[in-house]
TORPATOR-205686 format. One line per 5 residues: number of its first residue (from 1); their letters; for each residue z, y, x of N, C-alpha, C. Coordinates in steps of 0.2 Angstrom, whole numbers, always signed. Layout:
<atoms>
NUM) A) Z:Y:X:Z:Y:X:Z:Y:X | ...
</atoms>
This chain:
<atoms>
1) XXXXX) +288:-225:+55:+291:-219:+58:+288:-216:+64 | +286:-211:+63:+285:-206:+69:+289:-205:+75 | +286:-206:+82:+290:-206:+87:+287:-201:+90 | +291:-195:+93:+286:-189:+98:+291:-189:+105 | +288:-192:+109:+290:-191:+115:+293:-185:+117
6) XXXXX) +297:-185:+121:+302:-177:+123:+297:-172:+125 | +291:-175:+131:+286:-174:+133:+284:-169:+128 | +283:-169:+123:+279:-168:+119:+280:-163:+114 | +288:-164:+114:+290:-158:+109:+295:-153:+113 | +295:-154:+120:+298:-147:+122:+293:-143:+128
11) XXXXX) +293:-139:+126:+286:-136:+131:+287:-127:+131 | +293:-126:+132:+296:-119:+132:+298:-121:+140 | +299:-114:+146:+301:-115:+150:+301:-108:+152 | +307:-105:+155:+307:-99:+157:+310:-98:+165 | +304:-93:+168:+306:-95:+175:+307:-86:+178
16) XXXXX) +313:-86:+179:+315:-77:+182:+313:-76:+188 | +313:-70:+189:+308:-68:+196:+301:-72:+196 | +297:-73:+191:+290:-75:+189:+285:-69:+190 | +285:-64:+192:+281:-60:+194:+277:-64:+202 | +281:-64:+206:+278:-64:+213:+281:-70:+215
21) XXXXX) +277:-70:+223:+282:-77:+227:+278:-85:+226 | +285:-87:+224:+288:-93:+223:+288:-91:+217 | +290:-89:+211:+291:-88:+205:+282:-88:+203 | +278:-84:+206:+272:-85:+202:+269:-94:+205 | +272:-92:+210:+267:-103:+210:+271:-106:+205
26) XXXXX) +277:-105:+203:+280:-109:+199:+278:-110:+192 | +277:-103:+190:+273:-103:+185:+267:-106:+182 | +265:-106:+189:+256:-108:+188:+258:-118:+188 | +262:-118:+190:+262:-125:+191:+266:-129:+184 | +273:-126:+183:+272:-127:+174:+268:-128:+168
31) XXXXX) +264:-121:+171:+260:-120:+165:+255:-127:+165 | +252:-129:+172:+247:-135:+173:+251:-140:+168 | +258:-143:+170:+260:-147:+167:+261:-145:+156 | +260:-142:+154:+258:-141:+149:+264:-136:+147 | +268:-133:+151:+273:-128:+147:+270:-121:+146
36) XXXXX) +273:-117:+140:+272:-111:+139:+280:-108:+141 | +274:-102:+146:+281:-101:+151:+282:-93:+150 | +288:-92:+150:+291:-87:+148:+291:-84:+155 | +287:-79:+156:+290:-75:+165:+292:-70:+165 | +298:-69:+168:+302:-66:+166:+299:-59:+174
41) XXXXX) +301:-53:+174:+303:-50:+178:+307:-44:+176 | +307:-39:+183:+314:-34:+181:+308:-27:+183 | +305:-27:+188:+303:-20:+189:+296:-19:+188 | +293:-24:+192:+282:-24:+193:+280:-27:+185 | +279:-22:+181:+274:-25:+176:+267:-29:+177
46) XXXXX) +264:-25:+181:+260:-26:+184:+259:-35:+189 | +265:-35:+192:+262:-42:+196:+265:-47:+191 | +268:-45:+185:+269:-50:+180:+263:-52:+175 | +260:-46:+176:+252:-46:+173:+248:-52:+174 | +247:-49:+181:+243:-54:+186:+246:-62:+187
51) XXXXX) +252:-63:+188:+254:-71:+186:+252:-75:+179 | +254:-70:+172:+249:-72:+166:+244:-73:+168 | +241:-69:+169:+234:-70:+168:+232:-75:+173 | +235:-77:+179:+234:-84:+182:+235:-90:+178 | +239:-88:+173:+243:-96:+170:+236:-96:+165
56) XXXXX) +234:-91:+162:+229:-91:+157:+221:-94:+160 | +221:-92:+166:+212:-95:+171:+216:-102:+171 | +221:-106:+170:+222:-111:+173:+223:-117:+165 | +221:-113:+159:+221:-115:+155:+227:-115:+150 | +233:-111:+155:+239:-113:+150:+241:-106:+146
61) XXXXX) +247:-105:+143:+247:-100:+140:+257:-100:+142 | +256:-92:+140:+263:-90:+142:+263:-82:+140 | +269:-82:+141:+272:-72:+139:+274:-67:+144 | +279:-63:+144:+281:-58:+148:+287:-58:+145 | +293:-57:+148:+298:-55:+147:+303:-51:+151
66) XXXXX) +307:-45:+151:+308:-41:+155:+316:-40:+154 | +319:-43:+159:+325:-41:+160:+327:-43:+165 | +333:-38:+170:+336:-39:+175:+343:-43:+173 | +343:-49:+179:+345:-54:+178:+353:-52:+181 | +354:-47:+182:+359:-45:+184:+363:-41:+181
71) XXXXX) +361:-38:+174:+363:-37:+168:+366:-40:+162 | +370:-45:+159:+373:-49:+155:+369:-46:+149 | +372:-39:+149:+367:-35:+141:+359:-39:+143 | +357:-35:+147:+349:-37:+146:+345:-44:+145 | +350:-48:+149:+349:-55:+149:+350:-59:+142
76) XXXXX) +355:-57:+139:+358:-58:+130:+353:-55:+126 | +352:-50:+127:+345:-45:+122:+339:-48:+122 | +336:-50:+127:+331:-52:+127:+330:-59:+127 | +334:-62:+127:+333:-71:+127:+336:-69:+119 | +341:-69:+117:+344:-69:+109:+337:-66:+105
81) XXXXX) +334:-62:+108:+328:-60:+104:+323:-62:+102 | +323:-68:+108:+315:-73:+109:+318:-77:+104 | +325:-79:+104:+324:-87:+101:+324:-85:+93 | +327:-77:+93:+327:-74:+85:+321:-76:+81 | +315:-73:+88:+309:-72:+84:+305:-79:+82
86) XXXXX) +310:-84:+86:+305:-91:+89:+309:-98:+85 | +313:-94:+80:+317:-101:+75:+314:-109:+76 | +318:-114:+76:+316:-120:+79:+313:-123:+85 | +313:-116:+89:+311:-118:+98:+316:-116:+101 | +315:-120:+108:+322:-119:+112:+319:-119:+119
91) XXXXX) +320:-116:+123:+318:-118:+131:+322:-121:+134 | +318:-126:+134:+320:-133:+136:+321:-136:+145 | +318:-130:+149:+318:-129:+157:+316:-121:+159 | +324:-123:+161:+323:-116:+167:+325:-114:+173 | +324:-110:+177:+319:-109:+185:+325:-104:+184
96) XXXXX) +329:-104:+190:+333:-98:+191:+331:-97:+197 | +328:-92:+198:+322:-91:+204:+323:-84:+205 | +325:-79:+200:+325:-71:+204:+330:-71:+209 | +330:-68:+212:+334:-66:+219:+332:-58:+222 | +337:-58:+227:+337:-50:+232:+340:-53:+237
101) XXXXX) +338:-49:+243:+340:-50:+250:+342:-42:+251 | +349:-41:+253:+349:-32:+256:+354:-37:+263 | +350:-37:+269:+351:-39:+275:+357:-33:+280 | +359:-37:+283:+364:-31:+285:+370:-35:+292 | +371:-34:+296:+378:-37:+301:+384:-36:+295
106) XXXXX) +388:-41:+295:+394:-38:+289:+398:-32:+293 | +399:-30:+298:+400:-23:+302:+402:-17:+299 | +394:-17:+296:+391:-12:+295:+387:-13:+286 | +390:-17:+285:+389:-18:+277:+391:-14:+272 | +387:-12:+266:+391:-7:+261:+394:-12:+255
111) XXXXX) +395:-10:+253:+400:-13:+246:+395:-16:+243 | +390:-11:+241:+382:-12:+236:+379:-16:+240 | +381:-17:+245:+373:-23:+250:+376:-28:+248 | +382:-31:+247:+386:-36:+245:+387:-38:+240 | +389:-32:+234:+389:-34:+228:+381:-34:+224
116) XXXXX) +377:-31:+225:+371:-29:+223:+367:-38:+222 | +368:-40:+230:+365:-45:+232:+371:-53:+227 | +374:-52:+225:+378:-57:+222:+377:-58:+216 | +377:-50:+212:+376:-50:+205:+371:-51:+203 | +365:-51:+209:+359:-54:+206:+357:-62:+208
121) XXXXX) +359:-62:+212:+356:-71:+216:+363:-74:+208 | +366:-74:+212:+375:-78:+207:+375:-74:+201 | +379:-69:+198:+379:-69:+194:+374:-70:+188 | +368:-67:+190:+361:-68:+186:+361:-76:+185 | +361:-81:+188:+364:-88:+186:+366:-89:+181
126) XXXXX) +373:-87:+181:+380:-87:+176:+375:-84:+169 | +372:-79:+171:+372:-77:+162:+364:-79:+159 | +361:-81:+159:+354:-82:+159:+356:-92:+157 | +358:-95:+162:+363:-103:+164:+364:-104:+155 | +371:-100:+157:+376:-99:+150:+372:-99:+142
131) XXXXX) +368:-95:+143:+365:-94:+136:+360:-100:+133 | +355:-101:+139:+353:-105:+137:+353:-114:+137 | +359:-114:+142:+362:-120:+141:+364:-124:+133 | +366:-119:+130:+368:-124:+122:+363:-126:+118 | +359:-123:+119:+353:-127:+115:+353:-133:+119
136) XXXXX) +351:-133:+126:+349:-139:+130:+354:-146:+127 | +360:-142:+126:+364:-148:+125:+364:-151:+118 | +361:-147:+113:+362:-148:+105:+357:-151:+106 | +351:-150:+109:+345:-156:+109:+345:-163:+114 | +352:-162:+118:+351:-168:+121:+344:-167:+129
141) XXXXX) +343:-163:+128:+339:-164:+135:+336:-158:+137 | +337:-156:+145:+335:-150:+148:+334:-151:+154 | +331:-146:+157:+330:-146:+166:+334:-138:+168 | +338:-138:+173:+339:-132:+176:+339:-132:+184 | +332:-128:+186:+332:-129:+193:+334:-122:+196
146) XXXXX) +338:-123:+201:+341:-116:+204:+337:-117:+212 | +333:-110:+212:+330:-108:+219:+335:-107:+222 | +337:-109:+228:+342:-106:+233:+339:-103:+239 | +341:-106:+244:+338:-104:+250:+341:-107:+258 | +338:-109:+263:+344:-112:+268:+347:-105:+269
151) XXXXX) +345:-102:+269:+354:-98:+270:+360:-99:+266 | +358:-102:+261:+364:-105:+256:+367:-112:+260 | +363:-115:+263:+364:-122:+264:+367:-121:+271 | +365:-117:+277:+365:-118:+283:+370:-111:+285 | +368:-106:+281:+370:-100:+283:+366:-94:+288
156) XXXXX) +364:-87:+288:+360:-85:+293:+364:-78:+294 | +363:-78:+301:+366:-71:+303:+363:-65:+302 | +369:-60:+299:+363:-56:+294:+362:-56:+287 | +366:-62:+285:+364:-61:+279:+369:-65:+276 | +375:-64:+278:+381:-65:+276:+381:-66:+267
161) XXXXX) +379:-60:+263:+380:-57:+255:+375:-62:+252 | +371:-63:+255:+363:-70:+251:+366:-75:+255 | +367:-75:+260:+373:-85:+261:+378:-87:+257 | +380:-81:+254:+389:-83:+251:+385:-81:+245 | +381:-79:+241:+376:-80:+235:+373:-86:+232
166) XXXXX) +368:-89:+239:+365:-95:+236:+371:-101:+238 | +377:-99:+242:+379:-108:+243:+383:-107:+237 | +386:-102:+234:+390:-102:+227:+384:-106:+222 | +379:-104:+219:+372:-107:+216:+373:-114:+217 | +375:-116:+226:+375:-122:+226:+379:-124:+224
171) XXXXX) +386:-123:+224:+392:-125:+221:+392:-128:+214 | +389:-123:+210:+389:-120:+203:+386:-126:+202 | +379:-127:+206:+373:-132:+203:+376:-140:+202 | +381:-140:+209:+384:-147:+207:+389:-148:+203 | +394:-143:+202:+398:-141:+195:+395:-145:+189
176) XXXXX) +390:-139:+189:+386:-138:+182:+384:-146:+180 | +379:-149:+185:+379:-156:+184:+381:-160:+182 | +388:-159:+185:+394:-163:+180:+395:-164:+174 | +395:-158:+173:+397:-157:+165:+392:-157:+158 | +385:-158:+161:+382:-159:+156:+376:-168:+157
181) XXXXX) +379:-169:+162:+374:-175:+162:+373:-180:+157 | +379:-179:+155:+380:-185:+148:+375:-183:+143 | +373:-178:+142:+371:-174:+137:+362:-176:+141 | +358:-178:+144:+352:-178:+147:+350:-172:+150 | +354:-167:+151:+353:-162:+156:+354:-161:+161
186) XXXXX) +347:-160:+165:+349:-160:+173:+348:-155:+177 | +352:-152:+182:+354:-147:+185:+354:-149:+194 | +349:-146:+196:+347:-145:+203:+345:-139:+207 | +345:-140:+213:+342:-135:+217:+337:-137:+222 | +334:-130:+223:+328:-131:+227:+329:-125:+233
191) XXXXX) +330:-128:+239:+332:-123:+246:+325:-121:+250 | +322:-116:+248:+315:-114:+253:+319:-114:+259 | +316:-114:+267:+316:-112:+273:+311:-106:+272 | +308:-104:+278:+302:-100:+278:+297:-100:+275 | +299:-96:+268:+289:-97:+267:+287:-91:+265
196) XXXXX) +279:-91:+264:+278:-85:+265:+275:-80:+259 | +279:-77:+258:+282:-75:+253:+281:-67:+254 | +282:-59:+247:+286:-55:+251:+292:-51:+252 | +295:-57:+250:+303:-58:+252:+302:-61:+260 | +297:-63:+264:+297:-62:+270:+295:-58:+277
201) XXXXX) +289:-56:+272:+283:-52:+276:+285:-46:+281 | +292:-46:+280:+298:-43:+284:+298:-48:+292 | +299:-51:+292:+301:-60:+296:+295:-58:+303 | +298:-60:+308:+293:-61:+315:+291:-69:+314 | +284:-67:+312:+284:-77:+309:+281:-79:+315
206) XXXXX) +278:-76:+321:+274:-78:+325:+280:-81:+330 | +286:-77:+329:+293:-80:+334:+296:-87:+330 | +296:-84:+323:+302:-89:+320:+298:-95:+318 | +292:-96:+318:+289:-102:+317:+291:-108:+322 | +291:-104:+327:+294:-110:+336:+300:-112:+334
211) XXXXX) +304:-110:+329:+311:-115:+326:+310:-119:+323 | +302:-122:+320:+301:-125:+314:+299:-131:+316 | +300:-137:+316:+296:-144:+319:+289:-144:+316 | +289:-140:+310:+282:-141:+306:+278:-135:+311 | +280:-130:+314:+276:-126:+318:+275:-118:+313
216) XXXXX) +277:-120:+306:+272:-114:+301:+277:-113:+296 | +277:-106:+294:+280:-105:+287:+277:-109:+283 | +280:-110:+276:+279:-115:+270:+277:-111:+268 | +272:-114:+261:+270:-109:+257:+272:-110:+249 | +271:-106:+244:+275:-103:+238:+275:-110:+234
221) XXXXX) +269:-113:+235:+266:-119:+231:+271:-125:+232 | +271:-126:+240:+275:-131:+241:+282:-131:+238 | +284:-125:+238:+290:-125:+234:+290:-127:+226 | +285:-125:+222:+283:-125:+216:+282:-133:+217 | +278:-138:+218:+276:-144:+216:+283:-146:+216
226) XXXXX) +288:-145:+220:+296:-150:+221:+299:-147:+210 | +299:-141:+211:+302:-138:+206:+299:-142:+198 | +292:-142:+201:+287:-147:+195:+292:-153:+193 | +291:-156:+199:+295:-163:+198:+302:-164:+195 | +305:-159:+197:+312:-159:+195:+312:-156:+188
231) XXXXX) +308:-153:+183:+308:-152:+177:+303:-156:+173 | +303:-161:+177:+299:-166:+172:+304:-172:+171 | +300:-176:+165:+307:-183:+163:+302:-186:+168 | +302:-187:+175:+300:-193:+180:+306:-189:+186 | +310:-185:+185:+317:-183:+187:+323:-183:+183
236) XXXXX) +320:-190:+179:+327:-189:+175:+333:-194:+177 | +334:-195:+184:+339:-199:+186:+342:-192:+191 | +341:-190:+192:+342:-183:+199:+345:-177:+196 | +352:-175:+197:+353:-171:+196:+359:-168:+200 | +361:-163:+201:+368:-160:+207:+365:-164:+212
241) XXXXX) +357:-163:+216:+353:-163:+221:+352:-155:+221 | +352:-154:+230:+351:-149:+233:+344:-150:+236 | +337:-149:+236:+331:-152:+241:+327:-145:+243 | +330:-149:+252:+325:-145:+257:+318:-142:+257 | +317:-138:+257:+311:-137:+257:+307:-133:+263
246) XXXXX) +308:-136:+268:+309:-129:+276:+305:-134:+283 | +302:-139:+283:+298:-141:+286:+301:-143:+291 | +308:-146:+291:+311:-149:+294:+318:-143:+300 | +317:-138:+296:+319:-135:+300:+328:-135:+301 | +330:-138:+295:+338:-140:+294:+338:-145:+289
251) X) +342:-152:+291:+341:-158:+287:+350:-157:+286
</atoms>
């Protein structure tokens, strides 16, 4: 009898907000590990392009797939369509990594700076989560890593709508944890601090680095090697884990 290590027959991995960032190092860094990665984006074709075609100089191979994560319709149509078209395969690790930041005093907040920012960090979770979780569990083994953020963890002034977004993710992630770990699926988060991203390029890095004991914003990569680790079966004891990634800047 033939024995195929899990290693070896799950190699689907789809990671949202895979255009830019964090999401494209993340991509680049699965695909090293041997997955074909599904990158998802909502608006830049273009820098979804450019993240392929890094995964491709790096040897691996992967797709494009386009839908906003904040849409139930979109996110059903196009995952229900991939695995239409892909009978017998199942993505077996996925990166809930798109996000939005609409920064504001709660003051002076609009309704859409609040819900806008909820339904894509959290909601998009819940419906992208949900669909693909059943395979994860029909086949007994899965990774689910949720990007958050220390604003999730810590909270930051300003940004009330993305605090109360990612610490929900983090709720959800230890929840989720629960309920499927009998099943070998594991469910975690990964909290960036500063890194340099263009989700920050906004940021006075020159002031806000003097909070950091490491002295420097992180970079996208660092984020990406943790995220490696935790979708690999050498994190298969680890799961409703929250891990810092902020250069000391909140333990």
């Amino acid at each position: 009898m033939i024995h195929i290590r899990q290693e070896e027959m799950m190699k689907y991995a789809l990671v949202t907000g895979g255009s830019r960032g964090i999401g494209r190092a993340v991509c680049r860094t699965l695909s090293g590990s041997g997955f074909y990665v599904l990158i998802n984006y909502h608006v830049n074709l273009t820098e979804a392009e450019i993240t392929l075609q890094q995964v491709r100089e790096k040897g691996g191979e992967g797709e494009i797939i386009k839908f906003d994560v904040s849409s139930q319709e979109e996110v059903e149509n196009a995952l229900n369509g991939w695995l239409a078209k892909n009978e017998g395969k199942y993505i077996s690790v996925l990166v809930n990594n798109a996000g939005i930041r609409k920064d504001a005093l709660v003051m002076w907040m609009k309704n859409e700076e609040w819900s806008d920012v909820l339904n894509t960090n959290l909601n998009g979770f819940l419906y992208t989560t949900r669909l693909l979780i059943k395979d994860m569990l029909i086949n007994k083994y899965g990774r689910i890593i949720n990007v958050v953020s220390l604003s999730g963890v810590k909270g930051l002034p300003g940004q009330v709508n993305y605090s109360a977004a990612k610490a929900g993710v983090i709720g959800a992630t230890k929840a989720l944890a629960q309920e499927v770990a009998k099943k070998n699926v594991t469910v975690n988060a990964v909290a960036p601090g500063f890194i340099r991203t263009d989700m920050t390029k906004d940021l006075d890095e020159k002031e806000l680095k003097t909070l950091i004991p490491m002295n420097r914003f992180g970079e996208p990569e660092e984020v990406a090697e943790v995220v490696g680790f935790l979708a690999s079966e050498k994190a298969s004891y680890i799961t409703g884990a929250v891990i810092n990634v902020n250069g000391g800047l909140y333990t």
